[in-house]
C-alpha positions as CSV (number, residue, x, y, z in Angstrom):
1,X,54.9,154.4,21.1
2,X,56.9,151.7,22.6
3,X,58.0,150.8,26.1
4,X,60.5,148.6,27.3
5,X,59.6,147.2,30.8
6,X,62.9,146.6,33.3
7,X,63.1,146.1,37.0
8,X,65.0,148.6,38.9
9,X,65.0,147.2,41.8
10,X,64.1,143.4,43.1
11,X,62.9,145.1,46.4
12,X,59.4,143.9,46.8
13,X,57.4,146.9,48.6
14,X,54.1,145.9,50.6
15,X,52.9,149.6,49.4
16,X,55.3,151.5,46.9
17,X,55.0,154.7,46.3
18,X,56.3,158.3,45.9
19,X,59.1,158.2,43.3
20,X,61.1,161.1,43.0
21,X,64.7,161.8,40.5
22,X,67.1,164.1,41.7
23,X,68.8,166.0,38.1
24,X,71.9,166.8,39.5
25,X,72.8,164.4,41.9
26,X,71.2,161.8,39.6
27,X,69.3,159.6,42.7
28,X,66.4,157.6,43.0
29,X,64.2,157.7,45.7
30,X,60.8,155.8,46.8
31,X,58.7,154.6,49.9
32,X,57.0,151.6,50.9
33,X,53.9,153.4,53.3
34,X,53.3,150.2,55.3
35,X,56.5,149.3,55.8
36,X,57.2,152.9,57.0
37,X,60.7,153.1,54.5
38,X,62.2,155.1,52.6
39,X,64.6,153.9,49.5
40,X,67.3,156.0,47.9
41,X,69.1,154.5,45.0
42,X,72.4,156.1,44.7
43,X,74.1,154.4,41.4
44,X,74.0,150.4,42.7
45,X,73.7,151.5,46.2
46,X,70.2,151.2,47.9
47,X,69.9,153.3,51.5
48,X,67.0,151.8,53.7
49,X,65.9,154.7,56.1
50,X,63.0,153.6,58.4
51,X,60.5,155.4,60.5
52,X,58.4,155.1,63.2
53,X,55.3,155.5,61.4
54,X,53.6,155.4,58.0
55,X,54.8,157.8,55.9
56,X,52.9,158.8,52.7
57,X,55.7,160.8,50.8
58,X,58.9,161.8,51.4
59,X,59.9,165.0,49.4
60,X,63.3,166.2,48.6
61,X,64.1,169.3,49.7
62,X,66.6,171.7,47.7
63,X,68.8,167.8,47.3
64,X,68.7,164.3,48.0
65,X,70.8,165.0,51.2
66,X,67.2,166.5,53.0
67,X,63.5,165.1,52.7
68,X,61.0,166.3,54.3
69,X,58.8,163.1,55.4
70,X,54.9,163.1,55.6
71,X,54.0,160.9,58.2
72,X,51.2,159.8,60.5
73,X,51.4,162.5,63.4
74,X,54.5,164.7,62.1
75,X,56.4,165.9,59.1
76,X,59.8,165.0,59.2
77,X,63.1,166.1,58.0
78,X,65.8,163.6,57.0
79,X,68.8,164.8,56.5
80,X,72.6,164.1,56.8
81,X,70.8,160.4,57.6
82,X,69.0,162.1,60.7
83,X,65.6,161.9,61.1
84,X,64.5,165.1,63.0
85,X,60.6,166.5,64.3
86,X,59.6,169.1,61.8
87,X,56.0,169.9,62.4
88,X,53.2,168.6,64.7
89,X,50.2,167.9,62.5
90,X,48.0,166.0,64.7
91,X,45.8,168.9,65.1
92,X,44.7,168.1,61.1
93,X,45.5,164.5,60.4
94,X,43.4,162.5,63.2
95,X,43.5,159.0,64.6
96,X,42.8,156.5,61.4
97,X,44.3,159.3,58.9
98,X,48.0,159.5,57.7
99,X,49.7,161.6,55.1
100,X,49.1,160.3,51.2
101,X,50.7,161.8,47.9
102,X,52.9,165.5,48.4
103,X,54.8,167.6,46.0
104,X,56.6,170.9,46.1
105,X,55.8,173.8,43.7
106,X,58.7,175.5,42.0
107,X,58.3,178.2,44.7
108,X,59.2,175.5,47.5
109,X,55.8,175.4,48.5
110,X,54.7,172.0,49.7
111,X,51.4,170.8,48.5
112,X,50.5,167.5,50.5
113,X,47.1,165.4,50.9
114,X,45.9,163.6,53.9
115,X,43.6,160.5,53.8
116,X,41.8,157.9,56.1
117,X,43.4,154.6,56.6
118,X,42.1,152.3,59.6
119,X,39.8,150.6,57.1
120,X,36.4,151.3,59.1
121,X,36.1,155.0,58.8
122,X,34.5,156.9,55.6
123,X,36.9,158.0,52.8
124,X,38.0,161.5,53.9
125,X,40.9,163.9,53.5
126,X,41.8,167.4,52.3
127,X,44.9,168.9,50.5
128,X,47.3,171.5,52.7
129,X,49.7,173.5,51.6
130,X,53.1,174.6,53.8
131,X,54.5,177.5,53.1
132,X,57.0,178.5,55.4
133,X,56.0,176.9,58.8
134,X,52.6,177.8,57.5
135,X,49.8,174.9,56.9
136,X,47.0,176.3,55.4
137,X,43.8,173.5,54.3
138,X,43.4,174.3,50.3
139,X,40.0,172.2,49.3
140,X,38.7,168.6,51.1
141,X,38.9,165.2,49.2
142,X,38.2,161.6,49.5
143,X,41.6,160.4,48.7
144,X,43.8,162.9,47.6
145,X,46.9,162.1,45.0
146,X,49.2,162.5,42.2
147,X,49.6,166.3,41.8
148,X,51.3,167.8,38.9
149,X,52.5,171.3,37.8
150,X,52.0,172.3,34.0
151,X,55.0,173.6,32.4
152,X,54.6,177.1,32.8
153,X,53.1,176.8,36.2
154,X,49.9,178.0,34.7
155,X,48.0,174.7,35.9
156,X,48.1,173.0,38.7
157,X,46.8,168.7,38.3
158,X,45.3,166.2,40.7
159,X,43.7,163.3,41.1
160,X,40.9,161.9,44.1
161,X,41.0,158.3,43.6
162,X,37.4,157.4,45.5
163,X,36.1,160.2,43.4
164,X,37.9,158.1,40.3
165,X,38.7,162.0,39.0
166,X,41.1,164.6,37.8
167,X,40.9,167.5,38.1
168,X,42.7,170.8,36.6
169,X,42.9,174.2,38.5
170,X,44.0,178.0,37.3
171,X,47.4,178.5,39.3
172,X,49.2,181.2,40.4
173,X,52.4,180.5,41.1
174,X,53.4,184.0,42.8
175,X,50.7,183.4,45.3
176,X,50.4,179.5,45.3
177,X,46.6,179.6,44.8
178,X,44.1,177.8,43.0
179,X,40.8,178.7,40.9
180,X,38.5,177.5,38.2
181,X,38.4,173.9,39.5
182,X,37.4,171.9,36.9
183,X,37.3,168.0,36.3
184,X,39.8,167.0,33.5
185,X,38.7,163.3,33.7
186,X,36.1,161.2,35.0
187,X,36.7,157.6,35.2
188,X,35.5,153.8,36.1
189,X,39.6,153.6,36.8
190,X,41.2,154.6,40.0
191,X,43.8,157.2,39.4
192,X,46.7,157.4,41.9
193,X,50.2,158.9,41.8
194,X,51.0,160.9,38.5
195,X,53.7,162.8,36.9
196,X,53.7,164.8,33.8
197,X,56.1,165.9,31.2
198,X,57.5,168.6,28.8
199,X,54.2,168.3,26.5
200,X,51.6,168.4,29.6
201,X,51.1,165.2,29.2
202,X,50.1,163.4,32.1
203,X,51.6,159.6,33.1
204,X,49.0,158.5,35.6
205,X,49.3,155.3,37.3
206,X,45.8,153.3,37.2
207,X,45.6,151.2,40.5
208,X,44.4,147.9,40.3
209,X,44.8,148.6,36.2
210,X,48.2,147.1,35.6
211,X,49.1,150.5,33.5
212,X,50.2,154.1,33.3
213,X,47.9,156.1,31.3
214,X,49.1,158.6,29.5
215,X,46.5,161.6,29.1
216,X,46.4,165.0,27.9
217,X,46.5,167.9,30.4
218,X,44.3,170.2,27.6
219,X,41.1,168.0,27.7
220,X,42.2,164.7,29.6
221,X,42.1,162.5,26.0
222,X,43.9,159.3,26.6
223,X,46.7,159.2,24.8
224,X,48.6,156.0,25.5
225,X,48.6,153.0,27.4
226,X,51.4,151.7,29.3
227,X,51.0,148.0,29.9
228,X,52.7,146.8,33.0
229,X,53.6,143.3,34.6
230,X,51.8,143.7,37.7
231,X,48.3,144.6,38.8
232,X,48.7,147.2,41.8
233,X,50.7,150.3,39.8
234,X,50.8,153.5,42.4
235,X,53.1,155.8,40.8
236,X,55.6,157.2,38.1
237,X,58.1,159.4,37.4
238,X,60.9,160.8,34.5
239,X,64.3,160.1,35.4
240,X,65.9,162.4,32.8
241,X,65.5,165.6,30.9
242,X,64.9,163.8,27.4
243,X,61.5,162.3,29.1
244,X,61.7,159.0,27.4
245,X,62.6,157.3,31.1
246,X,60.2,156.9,33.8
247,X,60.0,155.2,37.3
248,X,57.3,153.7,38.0
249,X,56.4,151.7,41.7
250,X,53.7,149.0,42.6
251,X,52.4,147.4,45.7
252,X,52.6,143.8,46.8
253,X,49.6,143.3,49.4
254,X,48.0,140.1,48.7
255,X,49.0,139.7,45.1
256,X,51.0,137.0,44.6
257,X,52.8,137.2,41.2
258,X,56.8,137.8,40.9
259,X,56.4,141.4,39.9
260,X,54.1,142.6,42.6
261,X,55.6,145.2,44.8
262,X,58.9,145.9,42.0
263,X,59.9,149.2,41.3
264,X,60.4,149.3,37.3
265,X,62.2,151.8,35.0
266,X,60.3,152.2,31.7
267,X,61.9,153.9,28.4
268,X,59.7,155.1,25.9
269,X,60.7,154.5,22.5
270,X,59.4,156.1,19.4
């Protein structure tokens, strides 16, 4: 395969992450964590939303006109550009900890994971799931990220990046449950956001790697390699229904070269 590298945006994001694609209203949308924003690209427009905390993913919910926000203390809903106090979760994400990677399933069930972050404590975390007004704890982690749905909802994908593993579950989508854990890939890599596409193939973003892997979601084989032109690569996803266009962001930090921190649109080319 070939890829062809663009920039979609000369933003330059101290921690990008989280891109989402909207099909039918045909927006972008990403966050920069320490910068506590969220971006949504509308055609050449760019709305800057900001908060008044981290947030570690900001969902859309039903359309790009409602997100619900996973933040330090709360989840959020942004909507009709409102930001409004969804749910207290203080009693589950403590001091030091904040929100990381979150998804929905195609019941509307949100599957988010929660992670330390003062940069003295121990790596830990755990993966809840919402259902209704509902958070229910699903397994513990290290570093929880990049979730992924296979195509017929049979398999549910995700990644621990301290653990430097994916893993694949059993899932059943009528109950929003998980089984047979089982670990798809073991690496010296550290795997962070991911998306996957009409093959169950899975695009995972390597941090520190400058790359997107892309890995099979039957026995984890790699693939491909995507080669990007920055080091600190957090996340990707397909921006259309051919799957021959992703989105894929970076973080900034201390790296220093011009792409650091760029959010880049990639098209796949036989």
């Amino acid at each position: 395969m070939k890829y062809k590298i663009e920039l979609l945006s000369s933003i330059k994001n101290t921690l990008g992450e989280g891109p989402f694609f909207d099909f039918e209203f045909k927006a972008i949308s990403w966050i920069d964590i320490l910068s506590k924003k969220l971006y949504i690209k509308d055609g050449d427009n760019i709305k800057e939303i900001v908060f008044k905390e981290k947030i570690g993913a900001a969902v859309p919910y039903y359309d790009f006109n409602k997100f619900i926000v996973c933040g330090e203390t709360k989840l959020y809903l942004y909507k009709k550009d409102k930001i409004e106090e969804y749910i207290d979760i203080s009693s589950i994400v403590k001091k030091g900890m904040r929100c990381n990677d979150a998804k929905f399933d195609s019941k509307g069930r949100l599957f988010f994971s929660t992670m330390v972050d003062d940069g003295v404590s121990k790596p830990d975390g755990a993966l809840y799931k919402l259902e209704g007004n509902k958070i229910t704890k699903v397994m513990d982690t290290l570093l929880g990220n990049g979730l992924a749905w296979s195509s017929d909802n049979k398999k549910f994908y995700f990644a621990d990046s301290i653990a430097h593993k994916i893993y694949s579950f059993d899932y059943d989508i009528e109950g929003g449950t998980l089984s047979n854990k089982k670990i798809l890939i073991e690496t010296s890599d550290t795997p962070d956001g991911m998306t996957i596409d009409n093959k169950n193939n899975l695009y995972i973003a390597i941090w520190g790697g400058a790359k997107v892997e892309v890995r099979s979601g039957l026995d984890g084989a790699l693939i491909d390699t995507i080669n990007m032109p920055t080091k600190l690569i957090t996340s990707a996803t397909f921006i259309n229904d051919s799957y021959n266009e992703l989105v894929v962001t970076s973080a900034s930090l201390n790296e220093k070269d011009e792409y650091a921190g760029k959010v880049f649109k990639v098209r796949i080319e036989e």
